[in-house]
N, C-alpha and C positions, 0 to 999 in steps of 0.2 A: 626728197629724202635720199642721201646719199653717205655711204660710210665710211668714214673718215679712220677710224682708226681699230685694232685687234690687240687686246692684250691674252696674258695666260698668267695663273698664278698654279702652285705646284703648293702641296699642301697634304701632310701626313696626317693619317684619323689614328695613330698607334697601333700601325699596323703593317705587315709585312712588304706593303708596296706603299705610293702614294698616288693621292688623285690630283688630276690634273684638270682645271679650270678655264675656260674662253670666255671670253668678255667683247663683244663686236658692239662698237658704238658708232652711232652716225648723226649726222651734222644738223638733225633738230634733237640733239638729249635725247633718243629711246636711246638703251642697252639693251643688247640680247646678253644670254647665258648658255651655255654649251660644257658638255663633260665628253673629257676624250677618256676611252680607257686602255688601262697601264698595266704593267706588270713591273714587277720591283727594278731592273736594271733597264730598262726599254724609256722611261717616261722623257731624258733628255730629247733623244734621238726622234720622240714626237712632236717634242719643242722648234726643233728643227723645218720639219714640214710644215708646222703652224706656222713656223714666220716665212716660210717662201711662200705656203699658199694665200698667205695676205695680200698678197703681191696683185691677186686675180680682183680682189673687193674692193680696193681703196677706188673709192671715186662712184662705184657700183648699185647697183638701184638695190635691197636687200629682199627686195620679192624676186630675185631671180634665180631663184634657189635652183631649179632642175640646169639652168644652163648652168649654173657654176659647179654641181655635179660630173655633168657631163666635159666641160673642159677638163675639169682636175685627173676623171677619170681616163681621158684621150691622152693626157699628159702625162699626167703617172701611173698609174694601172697599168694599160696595157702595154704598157713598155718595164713591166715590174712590179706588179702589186708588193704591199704587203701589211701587217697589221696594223706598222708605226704609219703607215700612210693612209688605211681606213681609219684609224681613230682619229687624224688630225682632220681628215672632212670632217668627218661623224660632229666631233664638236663644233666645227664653225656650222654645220649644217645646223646644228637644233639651236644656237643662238641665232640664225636667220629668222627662223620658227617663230621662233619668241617675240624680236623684232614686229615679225608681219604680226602676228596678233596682239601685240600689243598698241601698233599704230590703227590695228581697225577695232579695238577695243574688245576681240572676240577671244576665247580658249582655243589653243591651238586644234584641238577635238573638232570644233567644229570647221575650221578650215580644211580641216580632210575628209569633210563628208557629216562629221556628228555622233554623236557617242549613237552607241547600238545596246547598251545598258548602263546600270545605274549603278555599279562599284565591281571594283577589279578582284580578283582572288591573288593572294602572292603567299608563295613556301620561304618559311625560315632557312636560309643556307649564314656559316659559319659559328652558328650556336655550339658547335660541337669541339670547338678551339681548344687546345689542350687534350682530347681524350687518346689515352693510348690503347685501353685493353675497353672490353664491350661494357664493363660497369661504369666504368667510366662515360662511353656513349648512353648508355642508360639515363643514370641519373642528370646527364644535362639536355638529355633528352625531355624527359620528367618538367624540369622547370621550363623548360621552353614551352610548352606545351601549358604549364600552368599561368603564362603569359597571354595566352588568347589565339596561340597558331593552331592552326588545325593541319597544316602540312608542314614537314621536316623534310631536307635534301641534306644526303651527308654521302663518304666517301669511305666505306668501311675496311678497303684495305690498307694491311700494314706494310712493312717493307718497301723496298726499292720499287720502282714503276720495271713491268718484268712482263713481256708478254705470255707467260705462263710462270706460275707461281708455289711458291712451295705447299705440300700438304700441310705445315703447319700453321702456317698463312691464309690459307683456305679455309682452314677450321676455324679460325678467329673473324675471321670475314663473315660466314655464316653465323657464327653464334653473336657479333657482334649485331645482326639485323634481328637475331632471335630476340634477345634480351633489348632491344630499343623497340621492339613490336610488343612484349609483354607489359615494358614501362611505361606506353603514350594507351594501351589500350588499340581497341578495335576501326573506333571511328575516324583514327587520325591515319592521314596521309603520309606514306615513306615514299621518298623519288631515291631513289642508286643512285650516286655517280658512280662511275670508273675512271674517266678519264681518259680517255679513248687509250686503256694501255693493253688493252686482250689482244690473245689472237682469236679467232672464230671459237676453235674448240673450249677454248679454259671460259669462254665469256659463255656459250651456250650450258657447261655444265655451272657455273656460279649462278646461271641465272634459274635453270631447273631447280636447284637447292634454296632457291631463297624464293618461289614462288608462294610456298604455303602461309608465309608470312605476308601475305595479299600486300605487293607493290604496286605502289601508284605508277611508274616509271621506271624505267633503266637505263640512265642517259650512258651517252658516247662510251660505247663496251672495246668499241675499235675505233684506232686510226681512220681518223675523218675522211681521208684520203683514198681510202680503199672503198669507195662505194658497195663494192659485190661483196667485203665482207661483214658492211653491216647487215647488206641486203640479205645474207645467208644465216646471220643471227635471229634479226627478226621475224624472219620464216622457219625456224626451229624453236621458239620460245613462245610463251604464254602472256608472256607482258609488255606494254607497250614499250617502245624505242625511241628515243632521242637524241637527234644530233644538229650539230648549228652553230655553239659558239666561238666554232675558229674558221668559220665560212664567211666571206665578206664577199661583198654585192650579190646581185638575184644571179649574176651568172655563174657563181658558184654553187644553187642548188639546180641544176638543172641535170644533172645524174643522182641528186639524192631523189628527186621527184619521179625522173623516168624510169630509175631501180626499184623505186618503192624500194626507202632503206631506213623508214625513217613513219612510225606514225605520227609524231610530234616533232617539231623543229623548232630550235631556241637558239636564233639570231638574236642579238646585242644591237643594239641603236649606237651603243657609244665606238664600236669598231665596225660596223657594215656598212655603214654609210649614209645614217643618220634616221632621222623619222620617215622621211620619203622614201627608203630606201627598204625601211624595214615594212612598211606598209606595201612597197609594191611585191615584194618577199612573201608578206602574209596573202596576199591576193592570188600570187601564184600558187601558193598551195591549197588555197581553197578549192580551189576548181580539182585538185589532188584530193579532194576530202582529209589534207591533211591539216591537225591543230598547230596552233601557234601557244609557245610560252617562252617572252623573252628573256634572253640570258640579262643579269645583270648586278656584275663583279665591279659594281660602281658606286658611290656615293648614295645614299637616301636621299637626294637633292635633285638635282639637275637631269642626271639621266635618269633616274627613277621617274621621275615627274614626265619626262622625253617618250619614256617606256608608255606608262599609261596613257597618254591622251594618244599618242599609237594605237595603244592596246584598245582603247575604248571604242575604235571604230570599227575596229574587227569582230565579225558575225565568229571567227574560227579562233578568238582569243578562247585559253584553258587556263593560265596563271601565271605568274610571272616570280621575280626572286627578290626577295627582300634580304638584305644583308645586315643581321643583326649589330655586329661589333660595330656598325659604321654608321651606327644610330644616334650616341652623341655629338659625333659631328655633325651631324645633318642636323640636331636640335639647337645648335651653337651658330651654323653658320646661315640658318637659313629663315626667310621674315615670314614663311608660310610652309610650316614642315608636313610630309608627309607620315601618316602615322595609322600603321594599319591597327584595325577593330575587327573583335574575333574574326582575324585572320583576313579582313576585306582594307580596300581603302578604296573609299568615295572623292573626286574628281572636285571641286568646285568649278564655277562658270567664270574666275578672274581673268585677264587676259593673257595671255600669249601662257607660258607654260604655268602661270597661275603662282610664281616666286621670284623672289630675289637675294643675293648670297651677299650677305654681311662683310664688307671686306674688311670694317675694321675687327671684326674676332679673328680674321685668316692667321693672327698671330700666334694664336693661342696652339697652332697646328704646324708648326715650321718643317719644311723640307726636310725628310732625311736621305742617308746615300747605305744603300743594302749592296755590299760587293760578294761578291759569289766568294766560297770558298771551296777548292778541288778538293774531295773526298779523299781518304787513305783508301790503297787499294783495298783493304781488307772489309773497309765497309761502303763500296762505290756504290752511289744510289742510293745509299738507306739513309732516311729521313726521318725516322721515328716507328716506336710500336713494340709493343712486348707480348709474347703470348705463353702459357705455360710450357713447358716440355713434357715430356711424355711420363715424367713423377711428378706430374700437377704442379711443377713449381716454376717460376717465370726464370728463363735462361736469364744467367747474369752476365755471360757472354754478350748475349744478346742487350740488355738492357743497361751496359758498360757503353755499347757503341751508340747507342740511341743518344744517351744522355753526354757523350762525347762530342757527337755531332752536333747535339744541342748547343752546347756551351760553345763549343769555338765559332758560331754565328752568334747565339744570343748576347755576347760579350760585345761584338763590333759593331753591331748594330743598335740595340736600345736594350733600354733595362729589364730586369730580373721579374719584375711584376708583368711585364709582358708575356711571358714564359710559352715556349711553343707555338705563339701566334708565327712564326715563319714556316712551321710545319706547314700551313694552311694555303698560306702563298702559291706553295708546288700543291697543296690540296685541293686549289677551289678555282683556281682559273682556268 
């Protein structure tokens, strides 16, 4: 069995970026499947390294998955890493996956060892699309919640990304976790992002203020890059810490592990370097006692499904991310969807990653093109978010530039009923 050929399809869920698709086929009919992941202006530029690194497989035995790892990475990595070049492994790696267990007729799960339990935990991330003020996170809090999740991840500041932030901004930030903790009730899980925009000081006091509201997590408060200052976070605060998905290959966590900067780490499969990649990642933290919960700002398909049979063999798996809005497409394109039950999803034994992506629906989701648009200096950065002023009434100043910035994106890009789903874009990746 030898592989003859690589394609990619490029395919919009109505939503602020698109996903991006690998299809490896080889010269007895298997197909593998593979999901690279994207950010809205990046996804060509992955297409790119998708068709050089074909260059490496054609002709190629497709169980040779750690050498082709490791040439890619000899080749490109360490002569320049960078995202567009771990997602374009990333996806031909988990359609290799797929391949081999498809040709031995086994669940990828058990070619890396064997589940180590019986269904995965995953938190609701993007339910919260559109919310500008904390009622707003409330009440879509409220219905997510009355969907069967038992954990919520959202991003509760407003304004421009700002490594320290105005008091007004601050104030809505807390009361927006206030008011999404009163509306899900006690039992349900809150995860923080930040978005790695803090500096040490503004992220250790946001996180002291938002303790009494019992957080599940407080993913990336800082710049990934700074190890000693998440290291210094997580040793002033009461909740646990998360960081990971803009780290690619194991040798990127080997200051997050030896700072102890991090009690949970959420590597991505569709940008680190694939299921082998993220498995020997989780390995290395184990012996760290630290938990694994994969990032995953990708499709309910392919990397979702990539994610879990990963996830399932890890002893130091905690939960992983289901991305709501990207649920109809994964029910559209996909011949065995994944669909999580109060807040679980159970693995099947089918072979290789246990699905196949419908190419004839791929139409119904056509490529779109998101071009950046340069901010007016007056509101550089600001993306969205209204909060009262100091006579309890919502600055219209304020909510002039919000809805300005809106418009001159939501216009170039897609339609009106989409409404603020690009806020999300810069919110969730």
């Amino acid at each position: 069995m030898k592989i003859k050929d690589v394609k990619h399809f490029l395919l919009n869920p109505g939503w602020g970026k698109n996903l991006l698709f690998v299809k490896v086929i080889t010269d007895n009919g298997l197909e593998g499947w593979g999901e690279c992941y994207t950010q809205s202006d990046r996804d060509k530029t992955i297409i790119v390294h998708l068709e050089h690194m074909s260059n490496y497989l054609i002709g190629r035995d497709p169980f040779e998955i750690k050498y082709f790892n490791q040439i890619v990475f000899d080749d490109y990595a360490s002569r320049r890493g960078s995202m567009e070049i771990f997602s374009a492994l990333s996806g031909i790696e988990q359609a290799l996956w797929d391949i081999c267990g498809k040709h031995t007729g086994q669940p990828v799960y058990n070619l890396l060892g064997g589940a180590s339990r019986g269904k995965l935990r995953v938190y609701a991330n993007g339910w919260y699309a559109g919310s500008l003020i904390p009622e707003d996170y409330a009440e879509m809090a409220k219905k997510t919640v009355d969907k069967g999740y038992t954990a919520l991840k959202f991003d509760p500041i407003p304004g421009p990304f700002r490594s320290m932030i105005s008091k007004n901004n601050f104030e809505q930030s807390v009361e927006t976790v206030k008011q999404v903790r009163e509306a899900v009730g006690p039992k349900i899980d809150l995860l923080i992002e930040i978005h790695r925009r803090f500096s040490p000081m503004t992220a250790i006091k946001f996180a002291d203020e938002i303790e009494e509201f019992d957080i599940f997590w407080y993913e990336e408060p800082c710049p990934t890059e700074f190890t000693e200052n998440l290291s210094e976070v997580r040793d002033s605060i009461n909740i646990p810490t998360v960081t990971g998905e803009a780290l690619y290959t194991k040798n990127a966590y080997i200051d997050v592990f030896g700072r102890k900067s991090a009690d949970i780490i959420n590597p991505d499969v569709a940008n680190t370097g694939g299921i082998l990649e993220l498995k020997e990642i989780a390995s290395m933290a184990e012996a760290y006692q630290v938990a694994v919960s994969p990032h995953n700002y990708n499709s309910t398909t392919i990397a979702l499904a990539s994610t879990l049979h990963a996830g399932i063999t890890m002893p130091n798996f905690l939960i992983t991310e289901y991305f709501v809005p990207f649920e109809e497409i994964g029910l559209t394109i996909s011949d065995n969807p994944l669909i999580p039950v109060e807040g679980y999803i159970t693995l099947d034994d089918k072979p290789g990653l246990g699905m196949n992506l419908i190419e004839e629906n791929f139409d119904k989701f056509p490529y779109k093109e998101f071009p950046r648009v340069l901010p007016e200096r007056d509101n550089e950065g600001f993306y969205g978010g209204a909060w009262p002023d100091n006579t309890g009434q919502i600055s219209s100043r304020l909510t002039l530039q919000a809805l300005l910035s809106l418009k001159k994106i939501l216009f170039s890009t897609y339609s009106y009923s989409k409404k603020f789903s690009f806020v999300f874009e810069l919110h969730l990746h």
